[in-house]
N, C-alpha and C positions, 0 to 999 in steps of 0.2 A: 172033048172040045179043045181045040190047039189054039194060043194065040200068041201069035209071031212077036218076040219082042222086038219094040221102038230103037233101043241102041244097045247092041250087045254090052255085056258087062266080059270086059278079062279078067283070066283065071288069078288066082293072087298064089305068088313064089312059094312050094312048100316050106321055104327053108327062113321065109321071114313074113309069118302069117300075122305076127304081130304088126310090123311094121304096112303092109297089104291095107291092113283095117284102118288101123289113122290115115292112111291116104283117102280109102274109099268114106269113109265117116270123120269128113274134116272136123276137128272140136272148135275151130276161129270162125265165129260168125258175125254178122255185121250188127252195128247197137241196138240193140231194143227200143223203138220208139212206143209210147206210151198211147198214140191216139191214130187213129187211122189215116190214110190221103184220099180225098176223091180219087177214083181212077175214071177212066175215060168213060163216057157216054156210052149205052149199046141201043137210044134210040129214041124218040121223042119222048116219053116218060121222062128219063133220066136227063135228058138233055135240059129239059126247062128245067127239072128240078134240080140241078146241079149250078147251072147259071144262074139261080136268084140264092142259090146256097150261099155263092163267093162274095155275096155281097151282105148289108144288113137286114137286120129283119122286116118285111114288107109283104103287102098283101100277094097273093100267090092263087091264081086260078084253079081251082079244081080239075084234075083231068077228067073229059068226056064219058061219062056214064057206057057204060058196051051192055047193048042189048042182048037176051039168050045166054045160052049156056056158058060158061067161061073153063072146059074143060082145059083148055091150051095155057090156062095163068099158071100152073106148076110148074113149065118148062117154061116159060116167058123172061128170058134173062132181062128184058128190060123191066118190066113190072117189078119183077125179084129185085134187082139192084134197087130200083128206086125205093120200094119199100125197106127193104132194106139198109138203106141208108138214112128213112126217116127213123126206123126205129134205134138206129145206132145213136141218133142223138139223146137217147134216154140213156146211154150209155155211156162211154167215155168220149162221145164227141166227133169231128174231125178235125184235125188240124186246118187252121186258118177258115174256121167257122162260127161265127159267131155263137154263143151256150144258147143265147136268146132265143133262137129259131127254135127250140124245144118244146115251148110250150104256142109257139105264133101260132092264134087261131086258124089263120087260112091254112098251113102247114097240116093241119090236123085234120082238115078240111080237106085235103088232098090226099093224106094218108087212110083219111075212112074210105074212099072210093078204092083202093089198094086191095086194103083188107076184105072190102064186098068180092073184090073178085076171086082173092085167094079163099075165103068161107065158099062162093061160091063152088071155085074148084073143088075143095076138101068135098062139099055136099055130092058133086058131080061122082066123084071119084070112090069114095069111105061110104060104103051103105054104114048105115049108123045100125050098133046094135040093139035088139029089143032089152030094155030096164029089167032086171032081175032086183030079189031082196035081198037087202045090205049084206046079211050072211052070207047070199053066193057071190059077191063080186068079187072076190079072191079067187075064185074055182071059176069065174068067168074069164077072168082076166090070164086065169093059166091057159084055158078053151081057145084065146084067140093068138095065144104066143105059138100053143103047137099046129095052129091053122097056120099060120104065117109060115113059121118052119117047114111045115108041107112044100109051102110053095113058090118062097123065096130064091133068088138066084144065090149061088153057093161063092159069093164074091170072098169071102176071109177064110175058106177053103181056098180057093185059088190060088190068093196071097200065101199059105202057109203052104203051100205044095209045090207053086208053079211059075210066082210073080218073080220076074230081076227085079235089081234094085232102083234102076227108073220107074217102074212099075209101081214100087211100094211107094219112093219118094212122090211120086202123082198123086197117090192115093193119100199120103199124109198132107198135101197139101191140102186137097180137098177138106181135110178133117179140119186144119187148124184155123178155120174160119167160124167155127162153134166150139172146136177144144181149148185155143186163146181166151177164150172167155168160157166155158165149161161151170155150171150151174147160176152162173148169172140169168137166165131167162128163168129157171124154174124158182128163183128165190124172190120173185115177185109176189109168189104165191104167199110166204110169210104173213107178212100182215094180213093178208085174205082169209086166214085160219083163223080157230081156237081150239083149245084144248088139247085133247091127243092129236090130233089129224096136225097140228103148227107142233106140237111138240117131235111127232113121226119126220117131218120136212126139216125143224131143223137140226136132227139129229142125223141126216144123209147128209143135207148141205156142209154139215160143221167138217165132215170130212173131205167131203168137194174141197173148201180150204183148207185144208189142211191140218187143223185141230191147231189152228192159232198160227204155226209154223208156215213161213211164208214160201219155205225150198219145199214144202209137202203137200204146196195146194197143189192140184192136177193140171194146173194152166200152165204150171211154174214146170210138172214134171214132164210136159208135153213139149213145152219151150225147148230142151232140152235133148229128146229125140230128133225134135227139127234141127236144132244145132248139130248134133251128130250126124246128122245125115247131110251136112253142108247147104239147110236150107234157111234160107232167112225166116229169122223166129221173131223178129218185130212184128207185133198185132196188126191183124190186116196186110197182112205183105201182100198176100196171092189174091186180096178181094178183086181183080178185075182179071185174075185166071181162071176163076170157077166160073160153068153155067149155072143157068137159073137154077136147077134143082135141087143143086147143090146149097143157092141162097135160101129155097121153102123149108128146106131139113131147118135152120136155124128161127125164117119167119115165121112157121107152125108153131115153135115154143113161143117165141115174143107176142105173138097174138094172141096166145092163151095165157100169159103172164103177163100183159098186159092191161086183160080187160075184167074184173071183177065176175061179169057175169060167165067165163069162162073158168073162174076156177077148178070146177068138177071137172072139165076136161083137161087142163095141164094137172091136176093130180092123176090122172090118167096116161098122159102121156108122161111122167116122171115113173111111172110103175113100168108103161113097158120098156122104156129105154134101161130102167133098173134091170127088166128079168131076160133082157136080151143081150146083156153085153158079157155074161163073163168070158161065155164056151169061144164068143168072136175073137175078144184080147187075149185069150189062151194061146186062138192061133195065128194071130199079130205077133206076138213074143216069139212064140216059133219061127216064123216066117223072119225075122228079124234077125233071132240067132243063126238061123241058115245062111244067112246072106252077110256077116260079118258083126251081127252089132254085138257089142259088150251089156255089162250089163246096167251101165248107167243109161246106153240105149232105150233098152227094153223093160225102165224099171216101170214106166207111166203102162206100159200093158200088163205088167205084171202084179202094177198094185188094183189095175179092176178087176183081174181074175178076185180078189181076194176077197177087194171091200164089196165089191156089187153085187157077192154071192149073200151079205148081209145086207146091203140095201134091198134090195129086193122083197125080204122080207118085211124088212119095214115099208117100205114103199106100196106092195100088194096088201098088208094086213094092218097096221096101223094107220097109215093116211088112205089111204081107199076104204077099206071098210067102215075105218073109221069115222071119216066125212060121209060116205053114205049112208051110218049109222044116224048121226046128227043131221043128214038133210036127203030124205029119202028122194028126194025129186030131182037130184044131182046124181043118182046112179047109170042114167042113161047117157049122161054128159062124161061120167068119167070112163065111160066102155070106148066111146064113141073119141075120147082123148088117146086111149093106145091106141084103138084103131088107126088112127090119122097118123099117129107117131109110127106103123108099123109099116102103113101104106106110102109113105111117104120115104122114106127109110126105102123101103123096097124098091121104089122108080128109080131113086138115086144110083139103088146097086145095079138096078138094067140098064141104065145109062153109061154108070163106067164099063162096064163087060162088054155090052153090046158095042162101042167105040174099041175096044181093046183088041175084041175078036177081031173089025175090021183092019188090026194093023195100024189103029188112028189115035193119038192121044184122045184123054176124055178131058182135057180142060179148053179153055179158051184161048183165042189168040195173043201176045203179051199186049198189053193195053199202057201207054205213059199214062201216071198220075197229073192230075191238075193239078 
């Protein structure tokens, strides 16, 4: 399969390969802001809920109940944005939003009707897998990574083979809308645990940050690629250049870290995001060094190959088994957690390909921030 690159990339001077690179991977990038900007409306969802954003906190009508299937909320950039945006408030916020709106009943009251449609979707979407015993849920959870692998589109093959570097910067756009913030959704889980299963989660997370060290957390070492790559690395830059599918990859974790009764499935989906990422950032790093970057570039792909090949472990057999050791009735919740993390992940990567093959970016239109 052939896909026409968007803007050629020129060849760089043999004779000043060095200098070539700092052109194409500018190191000056613009300041890091701390909290995110509304970006524009993509539709009456977003629209009301952005407009009573800007102002204080006040009662906030529910959006309209949607009867039947809600398979189309995955890709529903408005839906996704909106929700989206409300669970951002449990996070660092938006700029010139009041904190209060966070916990405002009707706000959450609006955000549940969200989340019915995206569980719906997931339901529509993720057949859920039959409950096995705590013993096999490690050898289940490997069952549905190499079903996946079967059938997934070979998008970080492409990257590592095929992608210019418009190509790749796209796709890292795409990412740093969950990378910027990278184990914040699954560290809700924390207090949701005891025992081994909180001990297994915050021994992944502790490296998520970095092991104390603030240049070593992965958000920090992500920041950092986007800089290299001349793309604005303040949190939330591109929220209003990604589609919807691209906002559910992130809303599927906050929805399961969010809500108590979902624990077993965000330990589920923390296992397979764990046992799926190394072989990908393997061929990130490649695809990277191909195309000019150093190795300050490529160091955020190069440190998953390493640590994820031990998360994984912990992530599949001390919080998975282990939680379902402690709560046999959460084993079907945590099969049914990577599934969704797998399937969801999957749409994503037919979305950017199938736009790429056409010749067509896979993000959005640029949208002004409010």
């Amino acid at each position: 399969m052939i896909f026409p690159p968007i803007i050629a990339v020129p060849p760089c001077p043999a004779r000043d390969r060095r200098a070539a690179r700092r052109a194409r991977f500018g190191r000056e990038g613009p300041g890091q802001r701390s909290r995110m900007h509304l970006p524009a409306a993509r539709g009456p969802l977003t629209a009301e809920l952005f407009e009573r954003l800007a102002g204080p906190p006040a009662d906030l009508d529910p959006p309209p109940a949607t009867p039947g299937p809600c398979a189309t909320a995955l890709a529903d950039g408005d839906l996704q944005l909106a929700l989206f945006a409300c669970y951002e408030l449990h996070y660092r916020g938006f700029a010139g939003v009041d904190d209060r709106w966070e916990w405002q009943p009707s706000l959450l009251g609006f955000r549940r009707e969200l989340e019915r449609r995206l569980e719906g979707a997931l339901a529509d979407a993720v057949p859920r897998p039959e409950p096995v015993p705590p013993q096999q849920v490690r050898r289940a959870l490997k069952e549905l990574v190499a079903h996946d692998e079967q059938q997934g589109p070979g998008l970080a093959a492409y990257l590592q083979r095929e992608a210019d570097l418009d190509r790749f910067r796209e796709f890292v756009v795409h990412r740093s809308i969950y990378h910027l913030k990278e184990a914040d959704p699954h560290t809700w889980g924390i207090p949701r645990l005891h025992g081994r299963p909180k001990a297994a989660l915050v021994e992944v997370q502790s490296d998520e940050y970095g092991g104390g060290r603030p240049e070593r957390m992965h958000a920090e070492l992500f920041r950092t690629t986007m800089t290299a790559l001349g793309l604005d690395a303040s949190y939330g830059a591109y929220l209003g250049r990604v589609p919807g599918v691209t906002l559910a990859v992130s809303n599927v974790m906050s929805l399961f870290g969010l809500h108590r009764r979902l624990r077993g499935a965000l330990a589920g989906h923390l296992a397979a995001v764990e046992m799926t990422s190394s072989l990908p950032n393997r061929r990130y790093a490649t695809a990277l060094r191909r195309l000019g970057g150093d190795a300050e570039a490529t160091r955020f792909y190069d440190e998953h190959v390493q640590a994820d090949a031990v998360h994984e472990q912990i992530a599949a057999h001390d919080l998975c088994t282990g939680l379902a050791t402690q709560e046999p009735s959460l084993t079907g919740d945590i099969l049914y957690g990577a599934a969704c993390a797998l399937a969801v992940e999957r749409l994503w990567a037919e979305h950017v390909l199938g736009r790429w093959e056409q010749g067509a970016t896979s993000l959005e239109d640029e949208t002004v921030a409010a």
